[in-house]
N, C-alpha and C positions, 0 to 999 in steps of 0.2 A: 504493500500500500504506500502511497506517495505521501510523504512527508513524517515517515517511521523513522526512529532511527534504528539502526543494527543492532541498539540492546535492545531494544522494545520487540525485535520482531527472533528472538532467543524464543526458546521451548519454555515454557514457565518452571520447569523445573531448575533448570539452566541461572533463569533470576531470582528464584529462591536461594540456592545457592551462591549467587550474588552479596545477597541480600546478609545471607548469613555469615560472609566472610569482612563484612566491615569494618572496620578498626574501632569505630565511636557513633557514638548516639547522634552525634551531631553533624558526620558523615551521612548516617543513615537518613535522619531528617532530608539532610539537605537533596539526597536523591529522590525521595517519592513527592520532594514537592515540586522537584523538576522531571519528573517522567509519571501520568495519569500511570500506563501501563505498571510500572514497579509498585505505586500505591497499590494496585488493586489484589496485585502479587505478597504484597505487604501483610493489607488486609486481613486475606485467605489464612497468613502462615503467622497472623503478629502474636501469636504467644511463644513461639517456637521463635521466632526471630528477633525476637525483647531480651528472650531468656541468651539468645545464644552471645548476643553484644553484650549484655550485663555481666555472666560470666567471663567474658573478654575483659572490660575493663575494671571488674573490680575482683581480688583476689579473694580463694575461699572463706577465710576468715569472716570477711564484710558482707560474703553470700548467707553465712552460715548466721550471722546476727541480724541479719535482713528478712529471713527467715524465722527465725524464734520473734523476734517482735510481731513481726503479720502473724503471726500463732498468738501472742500475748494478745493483737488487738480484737482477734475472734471470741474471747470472754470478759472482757475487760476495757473502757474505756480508760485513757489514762488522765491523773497517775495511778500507777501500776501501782498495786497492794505489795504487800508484804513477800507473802505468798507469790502472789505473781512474779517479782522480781528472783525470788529463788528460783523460779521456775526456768526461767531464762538461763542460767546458770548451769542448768540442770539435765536439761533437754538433750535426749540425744538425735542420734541423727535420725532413728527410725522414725524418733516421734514430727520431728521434723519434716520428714521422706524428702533427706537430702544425699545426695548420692557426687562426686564430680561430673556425672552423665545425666544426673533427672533434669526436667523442665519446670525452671522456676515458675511456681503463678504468678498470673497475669497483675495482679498489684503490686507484688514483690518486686517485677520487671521495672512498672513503671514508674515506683519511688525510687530505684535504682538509678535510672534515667533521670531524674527529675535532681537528685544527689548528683550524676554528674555530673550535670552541668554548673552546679553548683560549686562543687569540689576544685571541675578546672578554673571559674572565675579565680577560687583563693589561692590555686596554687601560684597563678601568673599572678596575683596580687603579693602572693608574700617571697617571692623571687624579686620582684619590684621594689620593695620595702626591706627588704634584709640582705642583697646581695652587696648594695652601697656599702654598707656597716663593714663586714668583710673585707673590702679592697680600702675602705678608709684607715682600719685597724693596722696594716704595713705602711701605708701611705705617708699618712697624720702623724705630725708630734702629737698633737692633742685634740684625738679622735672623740666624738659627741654624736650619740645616737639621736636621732631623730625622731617624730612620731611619724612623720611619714615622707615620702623620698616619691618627688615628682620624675615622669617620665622625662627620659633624656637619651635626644640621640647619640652623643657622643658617650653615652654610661660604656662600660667594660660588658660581656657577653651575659643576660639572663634569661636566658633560655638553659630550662633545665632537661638533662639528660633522662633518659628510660628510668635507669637506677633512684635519680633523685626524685622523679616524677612520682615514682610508686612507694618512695617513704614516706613524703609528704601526702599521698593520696592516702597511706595506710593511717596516718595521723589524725586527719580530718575525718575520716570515717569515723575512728572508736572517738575523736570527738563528737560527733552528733549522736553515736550509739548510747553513750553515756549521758548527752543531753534526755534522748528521747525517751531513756529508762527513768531519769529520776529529774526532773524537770516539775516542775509544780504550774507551770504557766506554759499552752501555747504556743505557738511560733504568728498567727493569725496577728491582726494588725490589733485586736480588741484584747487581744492574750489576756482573759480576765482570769482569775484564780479558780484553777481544776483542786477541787476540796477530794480525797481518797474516800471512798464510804465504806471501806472494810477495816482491815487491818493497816495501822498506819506504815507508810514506806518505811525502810531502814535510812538508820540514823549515818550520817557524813561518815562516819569512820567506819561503820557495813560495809558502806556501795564501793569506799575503798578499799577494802577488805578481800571483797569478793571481785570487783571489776578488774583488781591489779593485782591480784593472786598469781595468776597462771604469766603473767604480760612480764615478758625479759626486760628488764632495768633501763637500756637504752628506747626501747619505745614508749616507756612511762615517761620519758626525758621527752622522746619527741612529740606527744600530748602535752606536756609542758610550756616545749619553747610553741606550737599553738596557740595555749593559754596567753602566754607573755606577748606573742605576737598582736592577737585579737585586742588584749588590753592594751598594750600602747594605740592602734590603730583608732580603737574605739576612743581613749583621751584624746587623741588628737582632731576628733571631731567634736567632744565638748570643747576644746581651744579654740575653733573656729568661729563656732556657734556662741561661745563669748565673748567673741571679736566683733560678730555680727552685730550682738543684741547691744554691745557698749559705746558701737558708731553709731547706732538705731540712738542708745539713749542720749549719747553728747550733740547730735545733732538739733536735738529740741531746742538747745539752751538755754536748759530750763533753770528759772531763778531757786533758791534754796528750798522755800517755803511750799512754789510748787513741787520738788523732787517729794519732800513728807508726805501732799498730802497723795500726789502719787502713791504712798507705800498704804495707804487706807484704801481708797476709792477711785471711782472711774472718772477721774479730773479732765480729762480728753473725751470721753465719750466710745472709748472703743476698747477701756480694759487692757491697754498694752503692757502696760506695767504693776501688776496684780501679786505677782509673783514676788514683789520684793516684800510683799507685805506678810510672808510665809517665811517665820525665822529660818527653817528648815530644807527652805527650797535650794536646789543645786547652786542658786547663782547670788543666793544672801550670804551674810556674812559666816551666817553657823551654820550652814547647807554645802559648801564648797566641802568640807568634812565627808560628806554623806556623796560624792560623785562616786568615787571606788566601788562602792556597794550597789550604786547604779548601774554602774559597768558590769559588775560579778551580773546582777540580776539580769542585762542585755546578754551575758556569755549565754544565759539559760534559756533566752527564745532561741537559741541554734542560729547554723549559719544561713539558713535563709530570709531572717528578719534583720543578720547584720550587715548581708549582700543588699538588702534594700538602702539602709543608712549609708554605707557607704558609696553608692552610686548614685543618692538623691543631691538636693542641693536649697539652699532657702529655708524657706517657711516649712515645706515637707522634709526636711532635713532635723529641724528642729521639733517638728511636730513626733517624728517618728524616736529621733533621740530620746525626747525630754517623756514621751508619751505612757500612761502608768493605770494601771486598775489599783484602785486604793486595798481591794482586798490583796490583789495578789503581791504589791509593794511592800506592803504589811510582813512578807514573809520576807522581806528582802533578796534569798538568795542568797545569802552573804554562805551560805552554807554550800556549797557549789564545789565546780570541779578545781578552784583556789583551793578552798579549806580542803577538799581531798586528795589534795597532791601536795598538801603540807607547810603550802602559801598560805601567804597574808599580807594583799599591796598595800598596808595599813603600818608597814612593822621596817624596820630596817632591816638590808639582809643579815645581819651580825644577829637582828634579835628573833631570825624564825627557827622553825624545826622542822623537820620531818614527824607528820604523823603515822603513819605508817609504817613500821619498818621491813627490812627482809634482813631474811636470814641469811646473807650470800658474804661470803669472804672478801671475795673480791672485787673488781667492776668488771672483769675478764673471764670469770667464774660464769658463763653461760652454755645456756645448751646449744645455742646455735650460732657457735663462735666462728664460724662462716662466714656470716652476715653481718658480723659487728663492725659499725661504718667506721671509715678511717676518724673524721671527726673524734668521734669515742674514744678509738685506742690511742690518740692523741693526747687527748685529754685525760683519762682517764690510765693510770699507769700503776696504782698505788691501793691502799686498802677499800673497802667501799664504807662508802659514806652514810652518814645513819640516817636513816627514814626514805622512803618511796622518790625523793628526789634531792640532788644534791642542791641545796637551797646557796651556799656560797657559787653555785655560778652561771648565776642571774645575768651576767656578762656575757657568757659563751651561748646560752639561749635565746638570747637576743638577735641573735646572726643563724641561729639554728643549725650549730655544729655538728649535728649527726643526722645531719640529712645529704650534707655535698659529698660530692666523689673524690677520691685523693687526687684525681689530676686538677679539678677545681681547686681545693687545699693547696696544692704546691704551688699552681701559679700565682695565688696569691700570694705565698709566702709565709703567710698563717705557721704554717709548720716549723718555723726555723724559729716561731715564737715560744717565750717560756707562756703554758697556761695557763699560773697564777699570775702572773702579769697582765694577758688577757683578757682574765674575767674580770678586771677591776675596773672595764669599763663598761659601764652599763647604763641603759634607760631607767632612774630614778624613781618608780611609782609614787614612794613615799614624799618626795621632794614634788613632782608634780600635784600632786591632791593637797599640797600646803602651799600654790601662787595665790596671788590676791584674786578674789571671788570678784564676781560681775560689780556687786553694790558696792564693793572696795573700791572698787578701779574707776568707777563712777560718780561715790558721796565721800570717797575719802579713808581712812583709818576708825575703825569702829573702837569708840571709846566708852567712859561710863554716861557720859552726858546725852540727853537722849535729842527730844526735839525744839528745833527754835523757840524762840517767844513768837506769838504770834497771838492777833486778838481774835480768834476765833474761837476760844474754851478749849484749845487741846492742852494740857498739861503733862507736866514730867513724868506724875504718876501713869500716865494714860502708857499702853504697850510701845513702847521704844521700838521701832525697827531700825533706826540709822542713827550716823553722827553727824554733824556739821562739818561742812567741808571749811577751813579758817582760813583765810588769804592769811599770806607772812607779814603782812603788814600791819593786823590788827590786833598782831601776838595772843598770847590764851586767852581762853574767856574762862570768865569765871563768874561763880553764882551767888 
């Protein structure tokens, strides 16, 4: 027929075949929306040709917990009971009917897919964002990590290799496996608070317990340097977003008396500044405190609520950052995959621990000492260190040391570096969640004195949200 092409007019078996051999999801898209014929080929075979790319791009492990959850979700809405979560654990394959040959079902296939696309946004983003850090570490006298590293054509090579491509994709996966098991909120845009109605989840040191039982040392490292990743990424967009709102507010120039009554009521008529009037809010004085825990709580809607923040821009940028169910806020999260890796971006690293410990001599003491990434053996030369993650070095997971290949490592140079020298540079948590807050930066230094004289009846006693900003010229006031 005139105007076929040569695949189109293949045996249909032929294009199943096809069909089946495709490298990625996103291959495979791209083909059935450019040939009617392969769609309908598609069609006919899509559970058998979901299943056969999904097993392609994600390794058994991440099939095998892909699977036990679409089992958890067939009795259980989450979060997942008590019971339930053992159960995950527990599962074998029978009960599963997971074999390296069977044919994943059809929703299994398609959250698989939907993962990732997901997965490879993060992995080009955190090659993007951490490769810098790396080539700067030799470079630099005095290398300074970033929250985040704009694209640049002249950058050194980030494109990562097969090797690095499937550490980091294995990272991100037991990252959202673990979100999706103990998560108390959501990933939806309204992510209000999923209350358990059975038996309550297991407590932060359980899910560690059991999640990072079986998991070799270096990939509990590399779900870490994720963790550390996400959280710098994610501060770096309340930075922005406090940049925005503090050109938003200096642009008014607004006199003192207005900024006050600003922090009460809607003195504008459109409520823009309400928030400062919430001691507590991220962007008041005693709310800057309280970002970190905001951040922990964002780790918990998964990476598809924080591929949305990060791609947005504006007012929806801010809407979806700052955005919050009062029930589900309530829990904080502060209880997360942080506290169960033995973090706390609250704490300096001299003052954390490891909660979790294992029982392993050494850092080289693994079963599948194969695979253990150059990075690691780098780093890692001497006794092992106590608790589920080495907390002194918050430095070397910043660059995410045990995901590159040794020929990356060498040309950098990295190697010919001492590691404790290394890890001593680092992206700050603690130091960042203590800059000056939005109303700081805006009304001044927050002192004991509360609001102007003004003849309107407001008084000193009345709820203090700010200070007076004092030109130098009219030295203290005093009362």
């Amino acid at each position: 027929m005139a105007g076929r092409s040569a695949l189109e007019q293949l045996l249909p078996e032929v294009q199943q075949q096809i069909l089946s051999r495709l490298e990625s999801f996103n291959t495979l898209h791209a083909l059935i929306l450019a040939s009617p014929r392969m769609y309908q080929v598609f069609r006919l075979n899509k559970m058998v040709t979901l299943s056969t790319v999904a097993r392609r791009q994600f390794n058994s492990a991440a099939t095998r917990d892909a699977l036990a959850i679409e089992k958890l979700h067939q009795t259980e809405h989450p979060p997942f009971s008590r019971n339930n979560v053992v159960r995950f654990f527990n599962f074998t394959s029978d009960e599963l009917g997971y074999s390296p040959d069977s044919i994943l079902p059809l929703p299994v296939s398609i959250r698989l897919g939907r993962l990732d696309e997901t997965i490879t946004f993060f992995i080009e983003d955190y090659a993007q964002n951490t490769l810098p850090i790396l080539i700067q570490l030799k470079n630099s006298k005095s290398p300074s990590i970033e929250t985040e590293y704009k694209q640049n054509c002249h950058a050194p090579n980030l494109e990562v290799s097969r090797c690095e491509s499937e550490r980091l994709r294995r990272a991100f996966c037991r990252f959202e496996t673990y979100r999706q098991l103990f998560s108390q909120c959501p990933s939806d845009f309204n992510h209000n608070l999923r209350r358990c109605s059975l038996v309550p989840s297991l407590a932060v040191y359980d899910q560690a317990e059991r999640f990072f039982r079986t998991t070799p040392a270096y990939q509990a490292v590399e779900i870490a340097c994720v963790r550390d990743y996400l959280h710098r990424r994610l501060r770096g967009v309340f930075d922005q977003v406090e940049n925005e709102t503090v050109q938003k507010l200096q642009a008014e120039s607004l006199d003192l008396k207005d900024k006050y009554q600003g922090l009460d009521w809607d003195w504008a008529g459109e409520k823009r500044y309400e928030f400062l009037g919430d001691d507590q809010h991220y962007f008041a004085y005693s709310g800057k405190g309280n970002q970190s825990f905001h951040i922990e709580y964002l780790l918990s809607l998964g990476l598809p609520y924080i591929r949305r923040i990060l791609e947005s821009a504006g007012d929806e940028r801010q809407d979806l950052l700052l955005r919050t169910d009062s029930g589900c806020y309530a829990q904080y999260q502060t209880e997360f995959i942080t506290a169960a890796l033995g973090l706390d971006p609250l704490r300096k690293t001299e003052e954390l621990y490891g909660r979790f410990d294992r029982n392993i001599d050494s850092c080289l003491d693994e079963d599948s000492k194969f695979d253990l990434p150059p990075g690691w053996l780098w780093a890692h030369t001497g006794d092992y260190y106590n608790g589920l993650v080495d907390v002194t070095a918050k430095g070397l997971r910043d660059w995410g040391y045990v995901f590159w290949d040794a020929e990356r490592l060498q040309e950098s140079g990295i190697l010919g570096l001492n590691p404790r020298h290394v890890r001593r540079v680092e992206f700050d948590d603690y130091l960042a969640n203590s800059k000056p807050s939005v109303q700081e930066r805006w009304m001044g230094p927050q002192s004991d004195s509360s609001y102007p004289e003004s003849d309107d009846g407001h008084s000193e006693q009345d709820d203090a949200r700010g200070q007076e900003f004092e030109e130098p010229e009219e030295g203290d006031r005093t009362e």
